[in-house]
N, C-alpha and C positions, 0 to 999 in steps of 0.2 A: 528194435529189430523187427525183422518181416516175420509176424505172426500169422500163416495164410495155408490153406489145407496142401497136403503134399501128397503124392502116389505112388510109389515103387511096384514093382512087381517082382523084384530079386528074389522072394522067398517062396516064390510060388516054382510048380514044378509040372511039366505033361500039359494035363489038358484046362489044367488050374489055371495056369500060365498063359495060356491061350487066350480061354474066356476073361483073363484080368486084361489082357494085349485088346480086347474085344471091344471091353465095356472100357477105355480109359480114350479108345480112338471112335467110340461109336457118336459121340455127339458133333464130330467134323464126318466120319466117311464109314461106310460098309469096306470089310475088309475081306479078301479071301487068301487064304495062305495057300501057298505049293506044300502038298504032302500033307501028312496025317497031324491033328490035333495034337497028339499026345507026344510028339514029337519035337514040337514047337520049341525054338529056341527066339527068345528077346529079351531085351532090359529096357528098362524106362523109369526113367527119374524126370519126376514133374513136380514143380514149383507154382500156384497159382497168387498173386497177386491182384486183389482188387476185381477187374473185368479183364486182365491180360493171365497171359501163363506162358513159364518156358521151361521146355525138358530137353533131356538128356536122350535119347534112343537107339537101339540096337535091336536089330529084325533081318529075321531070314524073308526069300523072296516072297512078295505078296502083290495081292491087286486091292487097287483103294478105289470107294466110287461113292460119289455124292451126286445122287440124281434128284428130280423134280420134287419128289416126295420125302427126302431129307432134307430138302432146302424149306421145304414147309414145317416138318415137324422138329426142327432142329433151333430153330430162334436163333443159329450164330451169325452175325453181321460181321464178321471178322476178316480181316487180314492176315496170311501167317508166312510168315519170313522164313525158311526155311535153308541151313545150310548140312551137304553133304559131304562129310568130311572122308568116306569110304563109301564105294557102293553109288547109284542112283535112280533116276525112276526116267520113263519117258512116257507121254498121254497126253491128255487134254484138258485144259480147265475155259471151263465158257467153247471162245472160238480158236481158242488158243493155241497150238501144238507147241511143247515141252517136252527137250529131250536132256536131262541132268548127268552130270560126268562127276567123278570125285572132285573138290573142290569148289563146285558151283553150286550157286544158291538159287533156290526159285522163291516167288511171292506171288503164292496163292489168293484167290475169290474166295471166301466161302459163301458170293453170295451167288457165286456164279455153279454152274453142274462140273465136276471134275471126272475123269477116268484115267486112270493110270497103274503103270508096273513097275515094283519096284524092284532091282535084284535083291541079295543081302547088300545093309546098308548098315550105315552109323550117321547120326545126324542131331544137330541142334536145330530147334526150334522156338520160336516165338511168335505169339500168337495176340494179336493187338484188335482191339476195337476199329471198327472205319473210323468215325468221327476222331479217335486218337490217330489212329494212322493219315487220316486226311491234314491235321494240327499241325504236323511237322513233317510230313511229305506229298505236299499237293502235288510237286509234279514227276512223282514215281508212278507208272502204275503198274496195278499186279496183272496176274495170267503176265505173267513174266520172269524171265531169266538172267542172273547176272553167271556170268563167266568166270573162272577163277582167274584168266588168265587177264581181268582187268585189272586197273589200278587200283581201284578200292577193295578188292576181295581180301588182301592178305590183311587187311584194319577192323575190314569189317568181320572177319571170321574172330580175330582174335579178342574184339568188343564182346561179342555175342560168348564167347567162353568165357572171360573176366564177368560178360555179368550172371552168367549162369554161377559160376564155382564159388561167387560169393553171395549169394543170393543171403547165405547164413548170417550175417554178417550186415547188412543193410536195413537201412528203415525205408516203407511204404514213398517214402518220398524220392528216396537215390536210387529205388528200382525206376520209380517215373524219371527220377532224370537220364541214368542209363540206357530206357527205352528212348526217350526222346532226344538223346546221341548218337542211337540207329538211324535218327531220320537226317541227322547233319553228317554223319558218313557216308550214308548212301546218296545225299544231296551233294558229295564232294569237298565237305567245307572238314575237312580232314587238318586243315591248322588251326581250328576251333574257332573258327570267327562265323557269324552268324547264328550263332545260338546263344541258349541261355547260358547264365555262371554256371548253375549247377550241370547242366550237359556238358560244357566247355570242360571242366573241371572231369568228368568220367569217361569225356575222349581223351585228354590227356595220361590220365590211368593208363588206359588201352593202351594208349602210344608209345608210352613210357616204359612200361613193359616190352614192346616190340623193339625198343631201341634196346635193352638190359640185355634183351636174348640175345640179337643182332651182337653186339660187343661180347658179350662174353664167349661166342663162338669164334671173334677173329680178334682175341686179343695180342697174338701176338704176330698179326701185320701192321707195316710199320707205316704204311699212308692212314694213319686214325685222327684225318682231319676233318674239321666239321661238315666240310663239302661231299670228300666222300659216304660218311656218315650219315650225311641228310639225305643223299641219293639213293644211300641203300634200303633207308626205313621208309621213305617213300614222301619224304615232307620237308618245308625248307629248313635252313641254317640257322632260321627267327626261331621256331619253331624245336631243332634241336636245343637251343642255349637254354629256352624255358622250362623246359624236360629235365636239363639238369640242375638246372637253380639249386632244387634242395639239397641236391650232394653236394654246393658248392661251387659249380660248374662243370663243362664238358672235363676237361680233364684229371677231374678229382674226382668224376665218376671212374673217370677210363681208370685211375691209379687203385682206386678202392676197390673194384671188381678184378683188377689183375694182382692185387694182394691176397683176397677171397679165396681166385682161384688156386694161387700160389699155398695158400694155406690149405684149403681142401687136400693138395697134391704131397705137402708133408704130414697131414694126417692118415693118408691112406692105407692102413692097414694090411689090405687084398692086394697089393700088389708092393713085384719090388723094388726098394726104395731107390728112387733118383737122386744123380748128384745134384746138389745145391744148385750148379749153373745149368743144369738141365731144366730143373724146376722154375727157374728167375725167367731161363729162353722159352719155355713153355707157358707161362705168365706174361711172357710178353718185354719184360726187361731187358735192356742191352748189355747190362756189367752187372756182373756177380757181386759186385761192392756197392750198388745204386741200391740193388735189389734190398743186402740185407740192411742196408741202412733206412731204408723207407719202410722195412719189415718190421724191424726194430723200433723205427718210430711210431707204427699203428699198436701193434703188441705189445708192447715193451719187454721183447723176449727175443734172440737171434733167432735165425729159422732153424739150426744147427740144435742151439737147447731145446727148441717147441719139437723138434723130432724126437730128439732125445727121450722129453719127458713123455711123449703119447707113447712110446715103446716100452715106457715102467709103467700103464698103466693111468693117464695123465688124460682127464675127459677134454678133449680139443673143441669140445660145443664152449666152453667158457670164453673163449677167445670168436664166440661170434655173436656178432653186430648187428642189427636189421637198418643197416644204416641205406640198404638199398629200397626199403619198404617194400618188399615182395609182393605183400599183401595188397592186392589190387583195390580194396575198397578204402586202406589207412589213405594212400594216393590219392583216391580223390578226395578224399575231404581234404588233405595236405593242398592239394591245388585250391579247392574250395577256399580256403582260408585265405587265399593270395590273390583269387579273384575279385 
């Protein structure tokens, strides 16, 4: 697992907070905040790996600047990827003008001068060597913007959070390959072909999750064909069938996530209880007799008993599965192993 120094600043408070916000951003930029020091509200969760590093961030408005003489005394050769998931900045890096919106991503110089404003913001970041970033994105370049509203943002945002969230979790080597499946997302090869296994293998993680979410929001429309499926996640039909491989296939994912949720919805506690074919039509099922018999067949228990028993008292976690692999990093090595 990634043994590699880390940085928070949660536990700090006032003007504590400030000067941690200070010294954790001072080797990319000068920073100046709106309002008073002791005021300061931010978070930062940083993970550094090898010569790269990616955090977590949360900051009220501020101004950032890396001019002549930071670029001298600062020795970072770096690229950083930057996406804003609330909040944005607009300014300049080099000759560049950069104006960021929620959802958009920019890819800063740090070898170039920058100046810019940020409002309050929430944002993931990664921060890559040139020589790495030139390795697997010669023809991107930074002092630049990617849009949310292209094709590759909603992959690429959700890459960049799988690899941050499991940072815990990985070894020095599937953080490098996860970095260098930034560079074949943002190259567009979003069906995993032209990279390596082990990037292949952590774009499909990504993807694989974005398809999990995707279904289990529209489990129970009834066009849940591969086509439209592929269109809504953003990737072909080849490309959906491989995703689901380990459940078995597309449709024994679709069946297993619409039992899941079926089961979540007769354990629910906080709320009051639905009829059985409310629960089956809201999981997505067409007959309240399909339901409990494919219910029956995963649990070995009616959906009817399984309420029963969670209402005497009856822990409804025993009847769960990680058969969807949630955990983004088990996924890639699961793909790993098949590449």
């Amino acid at each position: 697992m990634i043994d590699s120094p880390s940085f928070s600043i949660d536990g700090a408070a006032g003007v504590e907070r400030f000067e941690a916000w200070r010294t954790l951003v001072r080797p990319m930029f000068d920073v100046e905040i709106e309002g008073r020091a002791d005021t300061f509200e931010g978070r930062a969760e940083v993970v550094a790996v090898g010569e790269s590093l990616i955090a977590r961030t949360r900051a009220q408005p501020q101004s950032f600047r890396r001019d002549a003489s930071r670029l001298r005394e600062s020795g970072w050769d770096h690229i950083v990827l930057q996406h804003y998931t609330s909040g944005g900045f607009c300014g300049v890096n080099g000759d560049r003008e950069l104006a960021l919106a929620p959802g958009d991503f920019s890819i800063l110089d740090l070898s170039r001068t920058l100046e810019t404003r940020a409002t309050s913001f929430a944002n993931l970041t990664l921060v890559v060597p040139r020589d790495q970033w030139q390795s697997f994105l010669p023809g991107i370049t930074p002092c630049s913007s990617i849009s949310a509203r292209e094709a590759i943002a909603p992959n690429l945002g959700r890459h960049l959070r799988a690899l941050f969230d499991n940072t815990g979790e990985m070894t020095p080597e599937e953080f490098a390959a996860g970095v260098e499946a930034v560079g074949a997302v943002l190259s567009g090869q979003k069906d995993m072909g032209g990279a390596s296994s082990a990037s292949r293998a952590s774009i499909a993680a990504s993807l694989r999750e974005r398809l999990i979410d995707w279904l289990a929001g529209n489990l129970s429309r009834e066009d849940l064909d591969p086509q439209t499926i592929a269109a809504a996640c953003g990737v072909s039909r080849a490309t959906i069938y491989r995703l689901a491989q380990i459940d078995g296939g597309l449709m024994a994912m679709v069946q297993k996530l619409r039992l899941e949720h079926a089961r979540d919805l007769l354990a629910a506690r906080h709320r009051q209880a639905l009829p059985i074919a409310e629960v089956a039509a809201r999981a997505g099922f067409r007959s309240n007799a399909h339901f409990s018999r494919a219910f029956r067949r995963r649990y070995q228990i009616t959906p009817r008993d399984f309420r029963h028993l969670v209402r005497v008292g009856y822990d409804p976690d025993v009847l769960t599965a990680d058969y969807r692999l949630r955990n983004w990093i088990k996924t890639m090595r699961a793909f790993s192993a098949e590449l």
